[in-house]
LOSE-613985 format. One record per residue: residue number from 1; residue in one letter; chain; x, y, z of N, C-alpha, C in turn. Coordinates in pm, 1 decimal. Atoms other than C-alpha are relative to their C-alpha. Layout:
<nodes>
<NUM, A, A, <X, Y, Z>, <X, Y, Z>, <X, Y, Z>>
...
</nodes>
This chain:
<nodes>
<1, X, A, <11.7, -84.7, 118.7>, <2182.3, -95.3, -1302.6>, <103.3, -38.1, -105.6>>
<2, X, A, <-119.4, 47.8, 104.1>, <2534.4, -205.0, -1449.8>, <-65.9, -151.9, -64.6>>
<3, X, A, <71.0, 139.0, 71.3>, <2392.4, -568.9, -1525.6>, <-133.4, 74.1, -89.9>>
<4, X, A, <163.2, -40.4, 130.1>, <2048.9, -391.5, -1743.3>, <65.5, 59.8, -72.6>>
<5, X, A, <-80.8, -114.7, 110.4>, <2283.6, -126.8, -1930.8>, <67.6, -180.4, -99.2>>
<6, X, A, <-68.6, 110.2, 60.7>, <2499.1, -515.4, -2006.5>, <-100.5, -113.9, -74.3>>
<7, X, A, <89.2, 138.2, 72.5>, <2173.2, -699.2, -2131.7>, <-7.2, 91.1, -105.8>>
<8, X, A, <58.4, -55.2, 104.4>, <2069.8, -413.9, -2328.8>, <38.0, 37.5, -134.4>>
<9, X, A, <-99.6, -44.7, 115.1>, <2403.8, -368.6, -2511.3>, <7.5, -115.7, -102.4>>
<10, X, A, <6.7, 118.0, 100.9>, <2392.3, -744.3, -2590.1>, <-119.6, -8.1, -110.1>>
<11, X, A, <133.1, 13.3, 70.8>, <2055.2, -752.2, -2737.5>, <12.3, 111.2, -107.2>>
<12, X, A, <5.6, -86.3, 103.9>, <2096.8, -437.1, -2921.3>, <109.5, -39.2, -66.6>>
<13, X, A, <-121.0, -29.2, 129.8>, <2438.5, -508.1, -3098.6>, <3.6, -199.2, -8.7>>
<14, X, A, <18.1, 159.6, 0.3>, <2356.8, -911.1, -3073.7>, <62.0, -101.4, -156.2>>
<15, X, A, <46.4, 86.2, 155.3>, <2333.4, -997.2, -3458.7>, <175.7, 60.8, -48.1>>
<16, X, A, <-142.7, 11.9, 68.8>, <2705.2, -835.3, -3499.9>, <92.8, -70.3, 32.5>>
<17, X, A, <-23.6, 119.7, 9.5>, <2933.9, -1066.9, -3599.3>, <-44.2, -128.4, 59.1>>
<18, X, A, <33.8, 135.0, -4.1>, <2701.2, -1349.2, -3555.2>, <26.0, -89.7, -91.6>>
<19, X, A, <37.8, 119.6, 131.0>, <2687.2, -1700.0, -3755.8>, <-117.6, -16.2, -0.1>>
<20, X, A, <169.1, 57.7, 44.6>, <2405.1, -1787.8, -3938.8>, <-5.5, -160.9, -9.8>>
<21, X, A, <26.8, 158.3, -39.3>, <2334.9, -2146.7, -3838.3>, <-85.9, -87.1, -119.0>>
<22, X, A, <114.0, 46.7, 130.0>, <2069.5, -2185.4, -4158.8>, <11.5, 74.2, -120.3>>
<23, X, A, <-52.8, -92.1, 156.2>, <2146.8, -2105.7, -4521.9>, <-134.2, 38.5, -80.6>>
<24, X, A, <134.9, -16.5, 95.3>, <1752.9, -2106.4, -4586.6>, <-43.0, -85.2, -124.1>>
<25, X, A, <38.5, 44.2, 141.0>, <1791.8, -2302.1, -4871.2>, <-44.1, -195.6, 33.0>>
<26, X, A, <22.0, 111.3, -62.9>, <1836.8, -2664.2, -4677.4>, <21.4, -30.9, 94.6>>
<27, X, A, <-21.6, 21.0, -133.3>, <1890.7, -2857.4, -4365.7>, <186.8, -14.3, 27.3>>
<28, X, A, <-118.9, -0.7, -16.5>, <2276.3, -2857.8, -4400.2>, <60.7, 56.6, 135.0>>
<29, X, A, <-26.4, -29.4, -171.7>, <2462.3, -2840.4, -4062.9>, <-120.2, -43.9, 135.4>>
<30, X, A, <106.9, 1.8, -62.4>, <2147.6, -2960.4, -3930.2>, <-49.0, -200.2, -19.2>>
<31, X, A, <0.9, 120.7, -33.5>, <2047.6, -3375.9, -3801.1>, <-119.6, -23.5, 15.0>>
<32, X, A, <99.1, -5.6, -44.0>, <1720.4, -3481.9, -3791.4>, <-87.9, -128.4, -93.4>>
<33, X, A, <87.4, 104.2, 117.2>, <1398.4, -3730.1, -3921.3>, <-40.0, 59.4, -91.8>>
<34, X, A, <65.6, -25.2, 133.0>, <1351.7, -3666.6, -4271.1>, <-136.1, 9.3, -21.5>>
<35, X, A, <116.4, 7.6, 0.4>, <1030.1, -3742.9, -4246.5>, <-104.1, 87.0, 106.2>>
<36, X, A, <63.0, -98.9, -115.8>, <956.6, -3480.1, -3960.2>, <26.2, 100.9, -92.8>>
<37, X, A, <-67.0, -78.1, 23.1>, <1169.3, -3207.3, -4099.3>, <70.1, 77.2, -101.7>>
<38, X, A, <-72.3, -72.4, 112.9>, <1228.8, -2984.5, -4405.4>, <20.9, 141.9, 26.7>>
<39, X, A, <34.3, -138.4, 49.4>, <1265.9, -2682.1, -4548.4>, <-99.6, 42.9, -88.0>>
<40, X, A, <99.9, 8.5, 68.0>, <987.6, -2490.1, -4646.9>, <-8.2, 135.8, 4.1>>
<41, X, A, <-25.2, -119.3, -7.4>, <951.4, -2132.9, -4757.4>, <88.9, 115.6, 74.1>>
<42, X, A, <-128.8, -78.8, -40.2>, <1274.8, -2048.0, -4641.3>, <13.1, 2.6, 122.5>>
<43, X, A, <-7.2, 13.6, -118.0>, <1224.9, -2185.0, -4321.8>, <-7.9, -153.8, 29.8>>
<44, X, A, <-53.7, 151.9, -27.8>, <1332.2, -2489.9, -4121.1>, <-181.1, -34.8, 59.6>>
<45, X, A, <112.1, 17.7, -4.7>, <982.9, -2657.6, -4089.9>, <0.2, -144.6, 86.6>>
<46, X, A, <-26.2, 146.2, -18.1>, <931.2, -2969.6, -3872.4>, <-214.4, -39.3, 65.9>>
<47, X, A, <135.1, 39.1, -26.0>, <565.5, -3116.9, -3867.0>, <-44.8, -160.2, 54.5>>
<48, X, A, <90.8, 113.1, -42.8>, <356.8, -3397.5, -3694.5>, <-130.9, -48.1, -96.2>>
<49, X, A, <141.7, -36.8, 77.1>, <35.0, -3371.4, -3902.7>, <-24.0, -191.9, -59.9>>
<50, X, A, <30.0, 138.0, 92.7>, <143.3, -3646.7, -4150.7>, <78.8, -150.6, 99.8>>
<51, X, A, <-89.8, 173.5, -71.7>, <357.9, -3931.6, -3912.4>, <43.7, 56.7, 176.0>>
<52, X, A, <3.1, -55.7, -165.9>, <251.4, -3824.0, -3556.9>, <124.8, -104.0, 98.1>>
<53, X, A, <-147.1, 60.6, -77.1>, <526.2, -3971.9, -3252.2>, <-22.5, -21.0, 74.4>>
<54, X, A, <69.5, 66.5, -169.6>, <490.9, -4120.1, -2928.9>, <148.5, 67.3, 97.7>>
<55, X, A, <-103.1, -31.3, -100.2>, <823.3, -3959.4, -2776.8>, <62.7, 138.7, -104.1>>
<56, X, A, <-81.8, -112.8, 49.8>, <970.3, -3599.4, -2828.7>, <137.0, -31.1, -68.7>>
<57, X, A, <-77.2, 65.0, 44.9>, <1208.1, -3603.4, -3088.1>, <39.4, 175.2, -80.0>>
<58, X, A, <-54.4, -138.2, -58.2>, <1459.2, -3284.4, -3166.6>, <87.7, 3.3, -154.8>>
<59, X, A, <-37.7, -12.4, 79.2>, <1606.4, -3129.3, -3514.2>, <194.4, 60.4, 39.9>>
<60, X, A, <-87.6, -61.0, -44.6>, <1995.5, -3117.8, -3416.7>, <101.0, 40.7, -63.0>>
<61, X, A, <-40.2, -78.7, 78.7>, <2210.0, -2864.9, -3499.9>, <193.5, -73.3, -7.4>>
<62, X, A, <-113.5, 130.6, -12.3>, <2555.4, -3117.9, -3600.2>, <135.5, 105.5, -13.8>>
<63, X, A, <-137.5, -1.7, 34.1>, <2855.6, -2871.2, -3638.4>, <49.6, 92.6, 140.1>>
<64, X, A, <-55.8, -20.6, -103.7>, <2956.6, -2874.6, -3299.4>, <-64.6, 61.7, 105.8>>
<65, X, A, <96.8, -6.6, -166.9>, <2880.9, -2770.2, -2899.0>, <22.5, 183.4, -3.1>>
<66, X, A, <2.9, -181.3, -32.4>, <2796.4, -2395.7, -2794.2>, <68.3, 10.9, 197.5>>
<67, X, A, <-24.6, 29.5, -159.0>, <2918.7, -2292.1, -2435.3>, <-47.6, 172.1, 64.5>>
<68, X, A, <44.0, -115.6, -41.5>, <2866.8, -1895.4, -2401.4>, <-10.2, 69.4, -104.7>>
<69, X, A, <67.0, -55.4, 133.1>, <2642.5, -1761.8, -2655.6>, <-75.4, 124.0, 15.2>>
<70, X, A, <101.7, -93.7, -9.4>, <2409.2, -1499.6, -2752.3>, <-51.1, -87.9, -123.3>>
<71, X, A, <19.8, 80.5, 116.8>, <2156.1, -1697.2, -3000.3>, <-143.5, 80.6, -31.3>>
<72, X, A, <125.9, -45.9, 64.4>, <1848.4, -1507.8, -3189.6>, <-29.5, -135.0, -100.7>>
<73, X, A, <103.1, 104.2, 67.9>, <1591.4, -1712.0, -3372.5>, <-134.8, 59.4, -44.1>>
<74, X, A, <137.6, -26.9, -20.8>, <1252.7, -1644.9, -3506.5>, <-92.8, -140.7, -27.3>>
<75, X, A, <98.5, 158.5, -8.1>, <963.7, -1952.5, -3426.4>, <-158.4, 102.7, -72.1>>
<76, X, A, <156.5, 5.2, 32.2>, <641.5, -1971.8, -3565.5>, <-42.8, -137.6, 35.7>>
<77, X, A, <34.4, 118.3, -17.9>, <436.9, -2246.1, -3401.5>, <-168.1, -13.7, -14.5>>
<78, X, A, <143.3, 20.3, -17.8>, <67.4, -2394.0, -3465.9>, <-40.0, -119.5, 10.2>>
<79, X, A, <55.9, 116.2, -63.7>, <-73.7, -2618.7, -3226.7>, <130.2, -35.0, 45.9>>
<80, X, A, <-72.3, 49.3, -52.3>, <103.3, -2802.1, -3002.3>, <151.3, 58.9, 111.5>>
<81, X, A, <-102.2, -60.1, -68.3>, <452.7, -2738.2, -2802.5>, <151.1, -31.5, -57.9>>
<82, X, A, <-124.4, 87.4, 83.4>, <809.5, -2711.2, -2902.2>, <122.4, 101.5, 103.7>>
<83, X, A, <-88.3, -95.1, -85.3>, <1137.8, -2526.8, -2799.6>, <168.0, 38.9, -51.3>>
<84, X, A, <-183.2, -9.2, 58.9>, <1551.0, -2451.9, -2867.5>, <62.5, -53.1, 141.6>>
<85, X, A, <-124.0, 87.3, -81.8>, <1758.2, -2694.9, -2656.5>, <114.9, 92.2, -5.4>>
<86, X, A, <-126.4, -20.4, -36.3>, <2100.5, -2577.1, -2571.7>, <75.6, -13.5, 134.7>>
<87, X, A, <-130.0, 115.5, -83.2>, <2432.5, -2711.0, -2398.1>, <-83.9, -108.3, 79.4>>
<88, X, A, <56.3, 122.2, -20.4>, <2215.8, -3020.3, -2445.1>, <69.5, -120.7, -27.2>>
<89, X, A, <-51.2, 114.4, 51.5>, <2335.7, -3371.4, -2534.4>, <-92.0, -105.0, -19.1>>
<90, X, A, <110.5, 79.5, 42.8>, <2182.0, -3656.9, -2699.1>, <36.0, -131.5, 82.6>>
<91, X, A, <64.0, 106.4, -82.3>, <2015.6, -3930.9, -2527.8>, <-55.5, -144.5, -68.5>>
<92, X, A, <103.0, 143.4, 50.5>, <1888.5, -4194.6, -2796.7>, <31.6, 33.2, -137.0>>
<93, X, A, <9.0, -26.2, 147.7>, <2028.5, -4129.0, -3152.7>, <-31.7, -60.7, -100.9>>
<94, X, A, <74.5, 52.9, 38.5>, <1850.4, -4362.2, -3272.4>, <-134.9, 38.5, -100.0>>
<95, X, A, <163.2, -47.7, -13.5>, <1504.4, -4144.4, -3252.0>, <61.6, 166.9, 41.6>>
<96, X, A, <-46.0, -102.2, 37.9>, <1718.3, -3816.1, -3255.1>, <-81.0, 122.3, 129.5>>
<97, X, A, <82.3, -19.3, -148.4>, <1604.8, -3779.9, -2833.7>, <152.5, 138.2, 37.1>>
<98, X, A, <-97.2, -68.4, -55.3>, <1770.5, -3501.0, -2651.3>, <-44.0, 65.5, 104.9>>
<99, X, A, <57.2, -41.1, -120.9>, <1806.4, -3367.4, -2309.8>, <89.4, 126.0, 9.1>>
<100, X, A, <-71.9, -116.9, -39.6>, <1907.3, -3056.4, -2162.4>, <-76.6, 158.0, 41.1>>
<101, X, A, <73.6, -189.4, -24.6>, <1814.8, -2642.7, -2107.2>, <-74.5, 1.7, -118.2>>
<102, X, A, <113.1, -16.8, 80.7>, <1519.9, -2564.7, -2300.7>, <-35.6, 125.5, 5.3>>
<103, X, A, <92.7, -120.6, 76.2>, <1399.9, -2215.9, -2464.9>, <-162.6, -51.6, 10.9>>
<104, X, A, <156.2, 52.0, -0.1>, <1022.1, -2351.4, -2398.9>, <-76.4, 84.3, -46.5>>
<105, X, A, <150.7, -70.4, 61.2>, <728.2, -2216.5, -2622.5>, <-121.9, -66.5, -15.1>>
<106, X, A, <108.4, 73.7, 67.8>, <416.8, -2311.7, -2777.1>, <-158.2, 68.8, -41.1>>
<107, X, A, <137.1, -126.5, 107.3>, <77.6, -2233.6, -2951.6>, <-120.6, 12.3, 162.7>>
<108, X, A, <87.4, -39.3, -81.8>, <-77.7, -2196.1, -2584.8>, <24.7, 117.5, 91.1>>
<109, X, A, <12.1, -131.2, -49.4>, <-47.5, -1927.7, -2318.9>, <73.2, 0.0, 146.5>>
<110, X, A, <-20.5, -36.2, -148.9>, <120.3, -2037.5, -2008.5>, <155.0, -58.4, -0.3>>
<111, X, A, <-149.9, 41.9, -12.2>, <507.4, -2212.7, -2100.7>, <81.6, 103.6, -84.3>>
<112, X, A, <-122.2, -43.8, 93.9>, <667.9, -2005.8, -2376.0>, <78.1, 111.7, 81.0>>
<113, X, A, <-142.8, -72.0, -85.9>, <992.2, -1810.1, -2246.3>, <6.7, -63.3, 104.5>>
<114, X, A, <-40.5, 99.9, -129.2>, <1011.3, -2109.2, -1956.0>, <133.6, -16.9, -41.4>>
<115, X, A, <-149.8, 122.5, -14.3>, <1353.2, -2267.0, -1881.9>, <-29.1, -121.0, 7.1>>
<116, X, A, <57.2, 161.3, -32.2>, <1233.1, -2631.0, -1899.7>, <190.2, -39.8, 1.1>>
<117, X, A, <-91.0, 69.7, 24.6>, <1521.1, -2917.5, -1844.5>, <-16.8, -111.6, -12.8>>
<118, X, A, <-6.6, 24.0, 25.0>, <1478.6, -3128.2, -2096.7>, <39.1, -188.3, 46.4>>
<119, X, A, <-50.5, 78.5, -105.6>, <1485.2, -3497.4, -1906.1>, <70.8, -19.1, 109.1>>
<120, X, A, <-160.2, -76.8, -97.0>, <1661.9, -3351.4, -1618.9>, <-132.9, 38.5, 110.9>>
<121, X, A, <-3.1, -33.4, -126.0>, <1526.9, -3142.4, -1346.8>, <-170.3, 68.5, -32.1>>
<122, X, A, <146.7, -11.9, 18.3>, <1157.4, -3067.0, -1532.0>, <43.1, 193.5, 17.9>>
<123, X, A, <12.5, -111.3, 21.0>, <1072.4, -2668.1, -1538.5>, <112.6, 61.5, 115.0>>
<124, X, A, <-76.3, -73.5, -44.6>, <1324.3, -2427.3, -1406.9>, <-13.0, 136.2, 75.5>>
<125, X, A, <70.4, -167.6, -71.6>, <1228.8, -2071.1, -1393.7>, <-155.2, 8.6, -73.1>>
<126, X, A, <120.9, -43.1, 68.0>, <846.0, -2003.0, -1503.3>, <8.4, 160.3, -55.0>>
<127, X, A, <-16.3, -130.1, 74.7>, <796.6, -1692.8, -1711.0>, <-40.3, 96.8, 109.7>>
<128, X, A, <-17.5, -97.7, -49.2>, <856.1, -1361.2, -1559.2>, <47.6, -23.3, 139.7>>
<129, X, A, <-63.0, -22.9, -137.5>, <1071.8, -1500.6, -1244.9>, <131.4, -15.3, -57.6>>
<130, X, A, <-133.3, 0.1, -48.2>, <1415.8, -1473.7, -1144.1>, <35.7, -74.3, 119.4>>
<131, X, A, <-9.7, 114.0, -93.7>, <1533.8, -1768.3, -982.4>, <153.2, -33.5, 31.8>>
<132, X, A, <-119.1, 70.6, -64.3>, <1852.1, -1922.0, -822.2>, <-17.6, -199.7, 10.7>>
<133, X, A, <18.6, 127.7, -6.9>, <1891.6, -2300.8, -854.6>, <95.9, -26.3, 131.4>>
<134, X, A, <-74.9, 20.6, -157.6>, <2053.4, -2409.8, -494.4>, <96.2, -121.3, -34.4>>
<135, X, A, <-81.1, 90.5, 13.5>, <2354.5, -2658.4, -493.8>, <-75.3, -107.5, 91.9>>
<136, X, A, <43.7, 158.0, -28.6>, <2214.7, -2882.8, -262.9>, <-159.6, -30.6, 29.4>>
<137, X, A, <129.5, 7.9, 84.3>, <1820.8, -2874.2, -337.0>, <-19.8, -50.8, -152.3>>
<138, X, A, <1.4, 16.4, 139.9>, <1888.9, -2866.9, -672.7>, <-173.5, 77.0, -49.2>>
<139, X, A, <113.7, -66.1, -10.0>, <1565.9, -2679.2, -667.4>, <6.6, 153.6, -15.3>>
<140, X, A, <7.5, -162.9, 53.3>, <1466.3, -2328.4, -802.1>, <-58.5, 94.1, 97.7>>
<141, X, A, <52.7, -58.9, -73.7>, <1423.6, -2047.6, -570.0>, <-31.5, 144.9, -3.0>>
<142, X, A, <18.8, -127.6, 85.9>, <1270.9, -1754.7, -685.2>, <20.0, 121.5, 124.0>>
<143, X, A, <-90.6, -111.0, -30.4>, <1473.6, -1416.8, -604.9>, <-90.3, 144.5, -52.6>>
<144, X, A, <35.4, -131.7, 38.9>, <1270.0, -1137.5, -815.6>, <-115.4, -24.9, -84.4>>
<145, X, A, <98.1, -28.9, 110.7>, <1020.1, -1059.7, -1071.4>, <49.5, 37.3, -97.9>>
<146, X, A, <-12.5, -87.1, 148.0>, <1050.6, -957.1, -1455.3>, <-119.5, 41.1, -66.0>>
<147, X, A, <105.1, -25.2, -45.9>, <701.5, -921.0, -1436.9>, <-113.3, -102.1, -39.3>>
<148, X, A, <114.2, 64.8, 53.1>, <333.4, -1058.2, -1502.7>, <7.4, -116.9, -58.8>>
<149, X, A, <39.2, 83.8, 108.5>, <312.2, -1354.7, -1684.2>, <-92.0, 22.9, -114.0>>
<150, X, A, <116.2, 44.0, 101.9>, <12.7, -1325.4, -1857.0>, <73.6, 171.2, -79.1>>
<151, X, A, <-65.6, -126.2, 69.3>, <171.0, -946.4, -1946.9>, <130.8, -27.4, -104.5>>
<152, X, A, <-66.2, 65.3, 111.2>, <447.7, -1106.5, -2108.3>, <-41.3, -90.5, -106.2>>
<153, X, A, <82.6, 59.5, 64.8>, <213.5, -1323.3, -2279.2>, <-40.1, 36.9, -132.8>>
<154, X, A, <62.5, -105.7, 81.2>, <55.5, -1022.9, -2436.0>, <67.2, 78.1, -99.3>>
<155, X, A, <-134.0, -107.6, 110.1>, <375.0, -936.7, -2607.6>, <11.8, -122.0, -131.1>>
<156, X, A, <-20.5, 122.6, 32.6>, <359.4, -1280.6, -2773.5>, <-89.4, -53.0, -106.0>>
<157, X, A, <133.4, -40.4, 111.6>, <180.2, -1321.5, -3128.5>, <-29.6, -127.1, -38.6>>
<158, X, A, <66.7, 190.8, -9.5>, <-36.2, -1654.2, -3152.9>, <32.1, -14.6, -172.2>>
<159, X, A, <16.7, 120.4, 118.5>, <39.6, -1882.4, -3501.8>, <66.4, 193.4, -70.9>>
<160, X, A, <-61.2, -112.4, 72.8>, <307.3, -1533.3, -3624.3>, <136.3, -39.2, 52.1>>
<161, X, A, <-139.2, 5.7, -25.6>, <678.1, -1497.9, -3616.8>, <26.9, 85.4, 112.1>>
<162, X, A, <-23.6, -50.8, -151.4>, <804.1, -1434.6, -3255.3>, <170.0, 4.6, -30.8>>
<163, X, A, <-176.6, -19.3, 25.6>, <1208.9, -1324.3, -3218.2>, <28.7, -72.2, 153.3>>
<164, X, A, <9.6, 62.3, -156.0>, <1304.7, -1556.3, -2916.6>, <188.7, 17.9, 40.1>>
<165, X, A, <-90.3, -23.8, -17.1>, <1638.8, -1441.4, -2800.1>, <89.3, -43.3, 136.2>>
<166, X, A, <-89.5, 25.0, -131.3>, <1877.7, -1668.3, -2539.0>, <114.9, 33.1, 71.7>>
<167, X, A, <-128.7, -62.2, -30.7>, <2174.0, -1541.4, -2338.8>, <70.3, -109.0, 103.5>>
<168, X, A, <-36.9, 113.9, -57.2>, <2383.4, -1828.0, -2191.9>, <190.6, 57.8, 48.1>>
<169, X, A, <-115.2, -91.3, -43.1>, <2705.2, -1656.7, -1991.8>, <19.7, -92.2, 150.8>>
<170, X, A, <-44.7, 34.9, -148.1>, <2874.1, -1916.2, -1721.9>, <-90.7, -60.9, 62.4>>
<171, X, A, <139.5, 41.5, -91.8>, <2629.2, -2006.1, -1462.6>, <-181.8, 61.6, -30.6>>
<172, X, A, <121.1, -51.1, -33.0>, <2342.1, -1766.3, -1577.0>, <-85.1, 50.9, -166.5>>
<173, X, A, <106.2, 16.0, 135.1>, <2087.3, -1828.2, -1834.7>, <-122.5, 125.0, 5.6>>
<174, X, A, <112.6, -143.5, 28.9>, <1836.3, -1521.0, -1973.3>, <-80.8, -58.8, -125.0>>
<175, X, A, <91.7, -42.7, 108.4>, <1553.5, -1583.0, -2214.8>, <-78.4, 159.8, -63.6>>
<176, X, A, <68.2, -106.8, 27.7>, <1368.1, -1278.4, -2403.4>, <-70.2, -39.8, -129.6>>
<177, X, A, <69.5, -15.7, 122.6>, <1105.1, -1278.0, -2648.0>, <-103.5, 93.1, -49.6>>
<178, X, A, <42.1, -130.1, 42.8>, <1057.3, -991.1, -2862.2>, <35.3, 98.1, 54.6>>
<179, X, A, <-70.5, -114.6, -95.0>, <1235.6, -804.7, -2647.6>, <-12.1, -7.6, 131.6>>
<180, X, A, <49.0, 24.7, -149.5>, <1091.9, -889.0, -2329.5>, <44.7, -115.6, 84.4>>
<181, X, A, <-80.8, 130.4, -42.3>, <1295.2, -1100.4, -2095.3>, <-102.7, -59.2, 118.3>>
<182, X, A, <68.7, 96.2, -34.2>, <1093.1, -1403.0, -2001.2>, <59.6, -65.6, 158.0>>
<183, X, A, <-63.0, 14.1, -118.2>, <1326.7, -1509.5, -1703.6>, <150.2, 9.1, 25.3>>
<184, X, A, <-153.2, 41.6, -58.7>, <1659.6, -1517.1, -1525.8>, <41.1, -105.3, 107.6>>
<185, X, A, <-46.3, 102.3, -104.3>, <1842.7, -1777.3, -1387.7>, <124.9, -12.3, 45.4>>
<186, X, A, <-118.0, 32.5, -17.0>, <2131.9, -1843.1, -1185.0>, <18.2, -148.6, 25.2>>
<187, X, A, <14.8, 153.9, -18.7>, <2214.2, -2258.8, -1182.3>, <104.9, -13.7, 70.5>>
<188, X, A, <-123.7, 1.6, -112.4>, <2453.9, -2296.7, -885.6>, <-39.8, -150.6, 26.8>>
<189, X, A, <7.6, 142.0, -35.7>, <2375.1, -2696.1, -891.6>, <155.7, -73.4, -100.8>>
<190, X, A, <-124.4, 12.1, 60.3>, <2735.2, -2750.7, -1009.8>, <0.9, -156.9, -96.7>>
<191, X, A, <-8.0, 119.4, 55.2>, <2683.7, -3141.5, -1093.7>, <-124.7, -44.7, -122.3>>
<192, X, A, <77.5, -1.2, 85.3>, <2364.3, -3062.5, -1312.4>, <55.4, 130.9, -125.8>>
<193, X, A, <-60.3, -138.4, 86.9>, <2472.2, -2712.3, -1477.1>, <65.8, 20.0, -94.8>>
<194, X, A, <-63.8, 90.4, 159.9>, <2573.4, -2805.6, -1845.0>, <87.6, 147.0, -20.4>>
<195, X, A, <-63.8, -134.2, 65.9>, <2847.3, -2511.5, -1922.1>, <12.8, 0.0, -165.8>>
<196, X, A, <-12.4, 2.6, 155.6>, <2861.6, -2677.2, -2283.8>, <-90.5, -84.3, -67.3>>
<197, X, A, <114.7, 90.6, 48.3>, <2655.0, -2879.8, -2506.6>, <-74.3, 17.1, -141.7>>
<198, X, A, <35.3, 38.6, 118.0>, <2457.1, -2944.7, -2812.1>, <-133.0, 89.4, -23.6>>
<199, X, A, <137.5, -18.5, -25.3>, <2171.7, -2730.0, -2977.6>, <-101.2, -67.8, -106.1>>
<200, X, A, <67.4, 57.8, 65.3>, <1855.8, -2853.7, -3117.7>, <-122.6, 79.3, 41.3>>
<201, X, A, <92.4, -46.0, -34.4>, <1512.7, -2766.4, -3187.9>, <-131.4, -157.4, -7.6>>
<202, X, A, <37.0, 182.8, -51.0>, <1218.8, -2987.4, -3074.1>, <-135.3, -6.2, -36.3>>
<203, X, A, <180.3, 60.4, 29.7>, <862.1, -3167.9, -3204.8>, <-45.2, -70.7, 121.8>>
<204, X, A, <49.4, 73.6, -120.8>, <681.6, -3249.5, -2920.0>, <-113.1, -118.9, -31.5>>
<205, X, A, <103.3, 83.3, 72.6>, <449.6, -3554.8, -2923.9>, <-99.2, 31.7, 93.4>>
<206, X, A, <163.3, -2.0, -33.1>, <60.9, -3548.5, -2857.4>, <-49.5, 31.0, -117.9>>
<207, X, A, <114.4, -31.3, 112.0>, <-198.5, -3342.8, -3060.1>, <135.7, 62.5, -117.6>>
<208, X, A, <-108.3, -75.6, 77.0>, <-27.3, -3239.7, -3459.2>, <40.7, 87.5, 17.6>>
<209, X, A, <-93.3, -122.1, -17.3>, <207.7, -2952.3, -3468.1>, <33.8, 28.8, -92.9>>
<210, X, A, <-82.4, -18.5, 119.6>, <389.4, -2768.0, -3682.0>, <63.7, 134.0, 76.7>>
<211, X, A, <-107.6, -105.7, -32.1>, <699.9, -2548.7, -3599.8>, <70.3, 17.7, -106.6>>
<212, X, A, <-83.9, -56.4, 82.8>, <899.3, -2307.1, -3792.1>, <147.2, 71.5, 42.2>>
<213, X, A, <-141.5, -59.9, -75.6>, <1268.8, -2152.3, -3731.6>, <65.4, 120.2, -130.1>>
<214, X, A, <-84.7, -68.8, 75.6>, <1440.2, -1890.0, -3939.5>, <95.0, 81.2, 106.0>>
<215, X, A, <-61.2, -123.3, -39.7>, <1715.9, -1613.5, -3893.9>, <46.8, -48.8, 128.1>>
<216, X, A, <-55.3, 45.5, -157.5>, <1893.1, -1830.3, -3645.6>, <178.5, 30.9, 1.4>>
<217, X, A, <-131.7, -47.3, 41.2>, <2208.6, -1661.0, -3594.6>, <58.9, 13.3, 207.9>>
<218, X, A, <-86.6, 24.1, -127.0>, <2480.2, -1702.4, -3305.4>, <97.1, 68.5, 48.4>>
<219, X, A, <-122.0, -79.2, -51.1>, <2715.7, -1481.9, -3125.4>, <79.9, -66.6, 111.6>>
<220, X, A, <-80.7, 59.5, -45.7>, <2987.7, -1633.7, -2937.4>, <33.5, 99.0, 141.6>>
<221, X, A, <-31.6, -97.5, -65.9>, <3051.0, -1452.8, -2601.6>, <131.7, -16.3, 113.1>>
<222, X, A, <-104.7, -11.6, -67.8>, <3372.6, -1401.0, -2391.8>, <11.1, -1.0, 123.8>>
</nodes>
């Protein structure tokens, strides 16, 4: 009961003293292909449509690493899959590649609020479990429910602005979107378990896409 009273306080008082990571006006503080990635009605916009990609490639956020956050965001996505990296690091800066913990969404019905890891250890917790990652498995072992999938689903508004809210505290990662927490994890694989790292948001390649980001604001936690 003491841990739900401690999510609920974060989430409700979340946005005080946060930073705002996006000034709305341009990509400042922010790394990425020009040619993927603007601003566009007051939102960070990154599209496939016109110069599709053969390898996921990630808009990163350049003024420095996060380690225990509280981070709100709102996505709008149509078509395709995308996500918010964090205590990630880059892999290919070249092509602006990055690996790490993944916020996972998209314009379909069965990944968004996942834990994906980002060239790493592939999906984590699936939506609505509570999992434990094992030190020497390195493998996810689900502990509880947060419920339904497809019920969390239903909270989840196709090609509209969704509030996707991460909680990153030590060993134990929380997604929620819209209020509804998508999963919990504890990562007890000590030699995988990024405590710090880089964030970014990500264009996936296949069919076009188009993702949006506003109101991305960061709380620092103790």
């Amino acid at each position: 009961m003491q841990k739900y009273f401690w999510v609920v306080l974060l989430l409700a008082g979340g946005l005080a003293h946060a930073e705002n990571l996006f000034n709305g006006k341009d990509l400042t503080g922010w790394g990425g292909n020009s040619a993927l990635w603007s601003v566009k009605d007051g939102s960070i916009t990154g599209t496939t449509k016109e110069h599709p990609i053969k390898e996921n490639t990630f808009l990163i956020y350049t003024n420095g690493p996060v380690d225990d956050f509280e981070l709100h965001a709102m996505y709008k996505i149509i078509g395709g899959n995308s996500g918010i990296q964090y205590r990630s690091k880059v892999v290919n800066s070249n092509n602006w590649v990055v690996g790490g913990y993944q916020g996972d969404f998209e314009a379909g019905k069965t990944y968004s609020g996942i834990l994906y890891e980002e060239r790493g250890r592939g999906i984590l917790a699936k939506r609505g479990e509570k999992v434990v990652i094992k030190e020497d498995t390195g493998k996810p072992e689900v502990v509880g429910s947060l419920g339904k999938s497809e019920d969390i689903q239903n909270k989840i508004k196709n090609e509209d602005w969704n509030e996707y809210v991460i909680i990153a505290k030590g060993n134990h990662l929380q997604h929620f979107i819209n209020g509804t927490q998508t999963i919990d994890c504890i990562d007890e694989q000590a030699s995988k378990a990024a405590k710090s790292g880089i964030l970014a948001l990500q264009l996936h390649a296949g069919p076009p896409m188009t993702v949006q980001f506003k109101d991305i604001r960061i709380k620092p936690l103790k």
